[in-house]
C-alpha positions in Angstrom: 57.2 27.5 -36.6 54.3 29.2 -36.7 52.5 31.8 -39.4 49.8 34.5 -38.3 47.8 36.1 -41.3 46.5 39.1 -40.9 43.7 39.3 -43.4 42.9 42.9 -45.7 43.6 45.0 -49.1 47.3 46.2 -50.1 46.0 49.4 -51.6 46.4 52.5 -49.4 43.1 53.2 -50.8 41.9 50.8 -48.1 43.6 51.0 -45.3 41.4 52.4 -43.1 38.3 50.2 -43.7 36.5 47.7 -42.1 38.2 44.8 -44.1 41.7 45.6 -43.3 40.8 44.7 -39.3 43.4 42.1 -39.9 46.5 44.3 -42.0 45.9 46.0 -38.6 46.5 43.8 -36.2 49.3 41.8 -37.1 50.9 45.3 -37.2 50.1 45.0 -33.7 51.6 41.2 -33.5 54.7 42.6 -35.3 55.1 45.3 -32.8 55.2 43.3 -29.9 57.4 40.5 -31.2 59.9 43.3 -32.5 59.4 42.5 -36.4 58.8 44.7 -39.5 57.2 43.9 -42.5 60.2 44.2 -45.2 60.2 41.2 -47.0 57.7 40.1 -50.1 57.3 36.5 -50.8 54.6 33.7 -51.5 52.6 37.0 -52.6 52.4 38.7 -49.1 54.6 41.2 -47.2 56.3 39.5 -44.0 57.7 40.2 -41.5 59.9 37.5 -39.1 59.9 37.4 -35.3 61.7 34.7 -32.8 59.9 33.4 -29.6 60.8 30.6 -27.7 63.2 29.1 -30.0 60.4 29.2 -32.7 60.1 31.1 -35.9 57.0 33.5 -36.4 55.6 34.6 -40.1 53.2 37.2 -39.8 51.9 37.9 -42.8 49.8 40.0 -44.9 48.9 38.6 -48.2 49.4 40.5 -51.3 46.3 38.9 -53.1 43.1 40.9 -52.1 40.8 39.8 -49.7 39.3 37.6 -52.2 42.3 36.0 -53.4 44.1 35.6 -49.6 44.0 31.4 -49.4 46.4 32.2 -52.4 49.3 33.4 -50.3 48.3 31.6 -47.5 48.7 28.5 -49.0 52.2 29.4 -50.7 53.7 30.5 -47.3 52.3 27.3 -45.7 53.8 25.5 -48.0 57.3 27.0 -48.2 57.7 27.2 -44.2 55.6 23.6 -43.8 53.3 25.2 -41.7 50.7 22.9 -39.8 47.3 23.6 -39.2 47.6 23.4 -35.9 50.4 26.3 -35.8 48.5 28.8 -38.2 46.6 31.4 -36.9 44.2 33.9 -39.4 43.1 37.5 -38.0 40.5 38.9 -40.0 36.7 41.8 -39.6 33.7 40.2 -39.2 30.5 41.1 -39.8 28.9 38.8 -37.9 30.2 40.4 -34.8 29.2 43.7 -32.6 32.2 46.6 -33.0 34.9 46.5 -31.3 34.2 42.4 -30.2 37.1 40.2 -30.5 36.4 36.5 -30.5 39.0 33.9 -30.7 38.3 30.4 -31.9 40.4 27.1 -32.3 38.5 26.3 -35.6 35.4 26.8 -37.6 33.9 27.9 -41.0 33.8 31.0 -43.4 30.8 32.1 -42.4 30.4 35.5 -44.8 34.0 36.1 -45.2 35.3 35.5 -48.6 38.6 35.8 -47.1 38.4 32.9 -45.1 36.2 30.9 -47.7 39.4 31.4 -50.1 41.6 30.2 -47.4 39.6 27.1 -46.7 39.0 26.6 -50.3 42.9 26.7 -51.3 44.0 24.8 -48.2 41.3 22.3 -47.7 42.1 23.2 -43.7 39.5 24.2 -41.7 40.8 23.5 -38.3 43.2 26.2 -37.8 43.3 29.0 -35.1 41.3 32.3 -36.2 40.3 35.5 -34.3 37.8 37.7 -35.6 37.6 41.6 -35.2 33.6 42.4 -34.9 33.2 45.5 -37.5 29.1 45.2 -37.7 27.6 48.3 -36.6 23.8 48.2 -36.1 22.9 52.2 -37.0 24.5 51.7 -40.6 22.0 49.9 -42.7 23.7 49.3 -46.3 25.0 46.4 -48.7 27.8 44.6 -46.7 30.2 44.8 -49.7 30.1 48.6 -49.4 30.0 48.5 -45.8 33.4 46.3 -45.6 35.2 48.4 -47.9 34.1 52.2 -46.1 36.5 53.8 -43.8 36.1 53.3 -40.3 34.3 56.4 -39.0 36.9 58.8 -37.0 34.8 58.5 -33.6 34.9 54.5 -33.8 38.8 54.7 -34.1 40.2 53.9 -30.9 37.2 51.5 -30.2 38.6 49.2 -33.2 42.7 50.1 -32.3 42.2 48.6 -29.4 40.2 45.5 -30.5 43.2 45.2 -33.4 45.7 45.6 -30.5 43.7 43.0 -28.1 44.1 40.8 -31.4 47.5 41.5 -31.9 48.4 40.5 -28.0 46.2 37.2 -28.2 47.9 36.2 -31.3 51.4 37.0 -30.5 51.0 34.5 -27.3 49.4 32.0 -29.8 52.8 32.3 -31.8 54.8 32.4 -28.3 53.3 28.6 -27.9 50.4 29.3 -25.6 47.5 26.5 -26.2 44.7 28.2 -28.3 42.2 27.2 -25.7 44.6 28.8 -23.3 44.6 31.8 -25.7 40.5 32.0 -25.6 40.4 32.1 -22.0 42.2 34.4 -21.5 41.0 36.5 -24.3 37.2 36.0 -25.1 
């Protein structure tokens, strides 16, 4: 079994920023493994997919950004989720536009997100790809940067990054070796 978290805010409010990068991609995972997000437990929204005999959560937790090891933590818990068979999707800052980078493990770095998730789990060793949001002609606070809409000309730049995401990710969940995953997809 395997759970992919896509990491963002519930509030319509947000959903075309920066920070929801990862609400938007496992849209993208859903998609392609024929799921829909109608189900609310472990305080997220899921949706479930079948591939290769296996179960798929893809999730997007309920908790704010902040909050999101939270959920993550509850849903690995209620579907005894490994490590080794979570995935997280989730902006980073730290990254060019449009850049997605795929990595077997790693730390927080400036993602609060991810330092929730770490912090709840006590995992750090879990798969995790990272939609590049910084942009370097926008010079202000990074909490106000995350949380501003993505500007309408950047658009399909970051739909297809989401979507590239989304693809990697749902051959992650498919059982494709993460390092197989990177190769492919870095």
């Amino acid at each position: 079994m395997y759970l992919i978290v896509g990491l963002g805010n519930p509030d319509k409010q947000y959903e075309k920023t920066f920070h929801n990068m990862g609400y938007i991609a496992v849209g993208d995972v859903a998609e392609i493994l024929g799921a829909k997000f109608k189900k609310k437990e472990c305080e997220a929204m899921i949706a479930e997919a079948y591939a290769g005999g296996e179960k798929i959560i893809i999730a997007r937790p309920l908790t704010y950004m902040n909050n999101s090891g939270r959920a993550v933590k509850q849903l690995m818990s209620k579907y005894k989720i490994t490590q080794e068979n979570l995935l997280v999707i989730y902006d980073d800052y730290d990254l060019p536009k449009g850049k997605v980078r795929i990595r077997a493990n790693g730390s927080a770095g400036t993602h609060n997100g991810m330092r929730s998730i770490i912090g709840e789990t006590g995992l750090k060793d879990f798969a995790r790809i990272r939609i590049g949001i910084r942009d370097e002609e926008v010079n202000i606070p990074i909490i106000n940067y995350v949380l501003a809409e993505v500007k309408k000309e950047d658009y399909e730049l970051f739909a297809s990054a989401c979507h590239k995401a989304g693809e990697a990710a749902a051959e992650f969940a498919k059982g494709l070796d993460i390092e197989k995953v990177m190769c492919k997809y870095n």
